[in-house]
N, C-alpha and C positions, 0 to 999 in steps of 0.2 A: 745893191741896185736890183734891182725886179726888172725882170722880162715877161712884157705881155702878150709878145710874141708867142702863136702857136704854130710847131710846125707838123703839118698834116700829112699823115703814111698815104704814099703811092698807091696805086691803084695795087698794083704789083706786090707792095708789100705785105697792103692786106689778106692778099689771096697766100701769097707762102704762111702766112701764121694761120690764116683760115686752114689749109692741107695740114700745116703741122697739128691743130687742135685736133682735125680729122682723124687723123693717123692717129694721136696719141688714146685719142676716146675709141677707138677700134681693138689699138693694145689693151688700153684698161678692159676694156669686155672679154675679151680673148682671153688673159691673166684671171678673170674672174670664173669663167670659165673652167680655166685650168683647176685653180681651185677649189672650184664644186667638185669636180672629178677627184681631182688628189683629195677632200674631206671625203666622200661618199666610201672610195678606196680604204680611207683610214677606218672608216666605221663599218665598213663588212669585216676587217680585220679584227678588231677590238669583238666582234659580235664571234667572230671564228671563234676567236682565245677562250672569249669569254665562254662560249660551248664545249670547247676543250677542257677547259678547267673542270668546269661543269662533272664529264664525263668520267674524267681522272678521279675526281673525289668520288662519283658514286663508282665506280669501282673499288678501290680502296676503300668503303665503305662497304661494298659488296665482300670481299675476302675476307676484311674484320669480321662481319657477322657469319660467314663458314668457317673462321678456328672459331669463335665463338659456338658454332651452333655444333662442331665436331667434336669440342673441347668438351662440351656439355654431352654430347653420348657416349664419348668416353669414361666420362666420370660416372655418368649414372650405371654405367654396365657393372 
C-alpha cells in the first residue's frame, strides 16, 4: 500500500539540522585547516632530512677525497 501522505519538518526541526549542517561545515574547515598545517609541518621536515642527508654525504665525500688526496702524497714522497 503507498502512502501519499507527506509529513512536513517543524519549523523547529529545520532549524536544529540547519545548526547541525552549520556546525559540521565549520568542523570540516577547521580539520582542513588542521591539515594544511600538519602537511606544511611534514614537508619543512622531509625538506630538513632531505638537507641533512645532503650534508652527511658531502662530508663523507669530503674525508674520502683527503685519505684519497693524503694517500696520494704519501705515495708519491
Amino acid at each position: 500500500m503507498l502512502y501519499s501522505a507527506y509529513l512536513r519538518p517543524s519549523r523547529e526541526l529545520l532549524e536544529y539540522y540547519r545548526k547541525k549542517i552549520a556546525e559540521f561545515d565549520d568542523e570540516h574547515e577547521s580539520m582542513l585547516q588542521r591539515l594544511d598545517q600538519y602537511k606544511m609541518t611534514y614537508e619543512e621536515q622531509v625538506s630538513f632530512v632531505d638537507e641533512f642527508i645532503l650534508a652527511r654525504r658531502r662530508e663523507r665525500d669530503c674525508v674520502q677525497i683527503e685519505t684519497v688526496r693524503s694517500t696520494s702524497l704519501l705515495l708519491s714522497l
